[in-house]
C-alpha positions as CSV (number, residue, x, y, z in Angstrom):
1,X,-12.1,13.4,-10.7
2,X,-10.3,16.3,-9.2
3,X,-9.5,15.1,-5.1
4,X,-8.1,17.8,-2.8
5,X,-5.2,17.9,-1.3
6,X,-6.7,17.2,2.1
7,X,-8.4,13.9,0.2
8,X,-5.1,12.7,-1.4
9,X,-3.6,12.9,2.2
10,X,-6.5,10.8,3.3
11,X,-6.3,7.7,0.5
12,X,-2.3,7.5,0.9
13,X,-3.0,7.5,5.0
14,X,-6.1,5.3,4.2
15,X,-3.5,2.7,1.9
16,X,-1.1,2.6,4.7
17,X,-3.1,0.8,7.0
18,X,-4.8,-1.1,3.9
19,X,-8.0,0.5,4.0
20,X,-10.4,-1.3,1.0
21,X,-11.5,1.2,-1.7
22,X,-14.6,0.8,-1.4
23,X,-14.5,1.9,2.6
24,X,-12.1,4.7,1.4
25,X,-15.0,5.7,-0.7
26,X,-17.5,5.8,1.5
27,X,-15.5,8.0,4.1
28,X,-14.3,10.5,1.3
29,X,-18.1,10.5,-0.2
30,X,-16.8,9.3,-3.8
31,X,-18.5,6.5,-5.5
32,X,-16.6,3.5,-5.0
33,X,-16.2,2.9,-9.3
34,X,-14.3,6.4,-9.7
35,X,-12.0,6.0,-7.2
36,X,-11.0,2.3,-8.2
37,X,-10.8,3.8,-11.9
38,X,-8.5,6.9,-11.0
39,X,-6.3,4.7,-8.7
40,X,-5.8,2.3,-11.5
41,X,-4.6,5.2,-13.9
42,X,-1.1,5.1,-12.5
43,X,-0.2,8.8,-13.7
44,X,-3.1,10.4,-11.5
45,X,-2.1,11.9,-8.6
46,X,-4.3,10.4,-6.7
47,X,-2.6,6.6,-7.5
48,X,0.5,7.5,-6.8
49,X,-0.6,8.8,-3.4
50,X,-2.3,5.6,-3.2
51,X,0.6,3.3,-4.3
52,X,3.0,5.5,-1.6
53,X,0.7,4.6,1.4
54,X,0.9,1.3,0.5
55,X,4.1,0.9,-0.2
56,X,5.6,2.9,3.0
57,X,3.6,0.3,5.6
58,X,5.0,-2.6,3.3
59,X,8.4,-1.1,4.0
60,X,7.8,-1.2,7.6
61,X,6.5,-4.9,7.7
62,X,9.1,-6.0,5.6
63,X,11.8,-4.6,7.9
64,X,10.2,-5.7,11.2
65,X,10.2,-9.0,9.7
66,X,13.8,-8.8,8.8
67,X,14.2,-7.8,12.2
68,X,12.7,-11.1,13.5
69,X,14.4,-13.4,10.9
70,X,17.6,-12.1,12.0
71,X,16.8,-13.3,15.5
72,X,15.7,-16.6,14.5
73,X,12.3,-17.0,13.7
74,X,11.4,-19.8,11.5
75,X,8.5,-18.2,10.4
76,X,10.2,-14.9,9.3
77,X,13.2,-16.4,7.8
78,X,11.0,-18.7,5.5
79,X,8.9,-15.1,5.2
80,X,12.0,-13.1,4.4
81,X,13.6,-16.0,1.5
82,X,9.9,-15.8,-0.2
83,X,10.5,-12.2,0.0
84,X,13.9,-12.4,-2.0
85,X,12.6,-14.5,-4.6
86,X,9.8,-12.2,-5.0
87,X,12.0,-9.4,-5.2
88,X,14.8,-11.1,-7.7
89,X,11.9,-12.3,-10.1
90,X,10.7,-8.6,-9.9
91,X,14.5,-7.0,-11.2
């Protein structure tokens, strides 16, 4: 499917705040099944919009949870070591 620019805008504001599809769907008036199936095609425009918005508020929870680990909190620092292994099984 061909999305607009103004729809694109939408889906990668829509991931940022981790809006389901299937809501996404229903606001941009696209069946539910084509826009999971062009978001999993990851050369379409329209998943790498998708992947961004996701990917910048994951940025911004990552680093406010350095932020607290740094501080002292249990929570975050046990948070933040999960997130190191994560990320040194992912290189």
């Amino acid at each position: 499917m061909n999305y607009t620019e103004e729809q694109l805008e939408q889906i990668e504001k829509f991931a940022s705040i981790y809006l389901k599809i299937s809501d996404m769907a229903t606001v941009l008036d696209v069946p539910a099944e084509v826009l999971r199936w062009d978001i999993s095609q990851r050369e379409t425009e329209v998943s790498k919009r998708y992947h961004k918005g996701k990917a910048a508020s994951k940025v911004k929870l990552l680093s406010q949870e350095m932020l607290l680990a740094q501080v002292g909190s249990p929570l975050a620092v046990e948070n933040a070591h999960r997130n190191l292994m994560d990320m040194e099984d992912d290189e």
